[in-house]
C-alpha positions as CSV (number, residue, x, y, z in Angstrom):
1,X,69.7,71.4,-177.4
2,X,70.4,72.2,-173.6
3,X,73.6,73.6,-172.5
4,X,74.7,70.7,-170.2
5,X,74.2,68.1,-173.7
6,X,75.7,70.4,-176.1
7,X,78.9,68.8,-177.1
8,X,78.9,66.0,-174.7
9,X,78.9,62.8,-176.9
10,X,81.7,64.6,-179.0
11,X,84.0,64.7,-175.4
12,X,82.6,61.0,-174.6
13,X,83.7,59.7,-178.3
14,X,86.5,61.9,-178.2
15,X,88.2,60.9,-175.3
16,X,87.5,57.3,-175.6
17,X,89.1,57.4,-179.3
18,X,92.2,59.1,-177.2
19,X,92.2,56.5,-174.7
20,X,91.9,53.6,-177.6
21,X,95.3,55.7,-179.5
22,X,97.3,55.5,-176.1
23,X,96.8,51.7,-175.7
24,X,98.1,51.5,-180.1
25,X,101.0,53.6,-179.2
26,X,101.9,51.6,-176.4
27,X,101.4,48.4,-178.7
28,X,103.6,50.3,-181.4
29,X,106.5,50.6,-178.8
30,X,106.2,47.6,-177.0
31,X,108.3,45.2,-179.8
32,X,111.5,47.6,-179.6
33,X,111.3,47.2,-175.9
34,X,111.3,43.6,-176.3
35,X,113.9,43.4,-178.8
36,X,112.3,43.6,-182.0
37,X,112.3,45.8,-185.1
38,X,108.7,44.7,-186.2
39,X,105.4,46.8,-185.4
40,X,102.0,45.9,-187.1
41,X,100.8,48.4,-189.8
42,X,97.6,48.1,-188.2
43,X,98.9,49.1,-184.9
44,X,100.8,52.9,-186.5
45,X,97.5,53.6,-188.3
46,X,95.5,52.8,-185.1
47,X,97.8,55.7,-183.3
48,X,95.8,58.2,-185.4
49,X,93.2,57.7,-183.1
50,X,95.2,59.3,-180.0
51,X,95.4,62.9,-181.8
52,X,91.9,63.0,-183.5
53,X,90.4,61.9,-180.0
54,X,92.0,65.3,-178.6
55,X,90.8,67.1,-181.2
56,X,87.3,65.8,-180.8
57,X,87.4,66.5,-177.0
58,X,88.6,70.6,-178.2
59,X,85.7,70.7,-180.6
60,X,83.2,69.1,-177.9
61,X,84.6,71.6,-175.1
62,X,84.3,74.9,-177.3
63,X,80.9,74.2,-178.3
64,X,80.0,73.4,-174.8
65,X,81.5,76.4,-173.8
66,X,79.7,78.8,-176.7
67,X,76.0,77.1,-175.7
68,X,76.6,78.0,-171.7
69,X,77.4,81.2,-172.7
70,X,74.7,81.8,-175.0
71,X,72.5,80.7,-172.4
72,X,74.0,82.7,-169.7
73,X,73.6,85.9,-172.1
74,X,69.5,84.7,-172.8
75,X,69.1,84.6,-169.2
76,X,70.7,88.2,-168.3
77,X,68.8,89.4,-171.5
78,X,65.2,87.8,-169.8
79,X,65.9,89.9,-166.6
């Protein structure tokens, strides 16, 4: 695997899982705003998704970061 792909899909899926967790939190708040006690079950598990989408997007940047400098540290090795 290249540098440039390595840990790319896990930043793609990550963030869009993080993106999908913001909109279920803001469906999670939006009934006390209107006046109502009630929130769907659905909706408070569906918030999960907002911090395992940022931890996703850490594990996709660290191994994206280890792969470019493994390849920076092959190339100075090759000169």
């Amino acid at each position: 695997m290249t540098s440039a792909n390595s840990g790319r899909w896990l930043i793609r899926v990550g963030s869009a899982s993080f993106l999908v967790g913001l909109v279920f939190v803001g469906v999670v708040f939006l009934p006390f705003f209107a006046g109502s006690s009630a929130q769907p079950a659905l909706a408070a598990v569906g918030t999960m998704l907002g911090p395992l989408g940022f931890a996703l997007i850490l594990v996709g940047l660290v191994r994206r970061a280890t792969a470019t400098n493994r390849a920076v540290r092959e190339a100075l090795e090759a000169d």
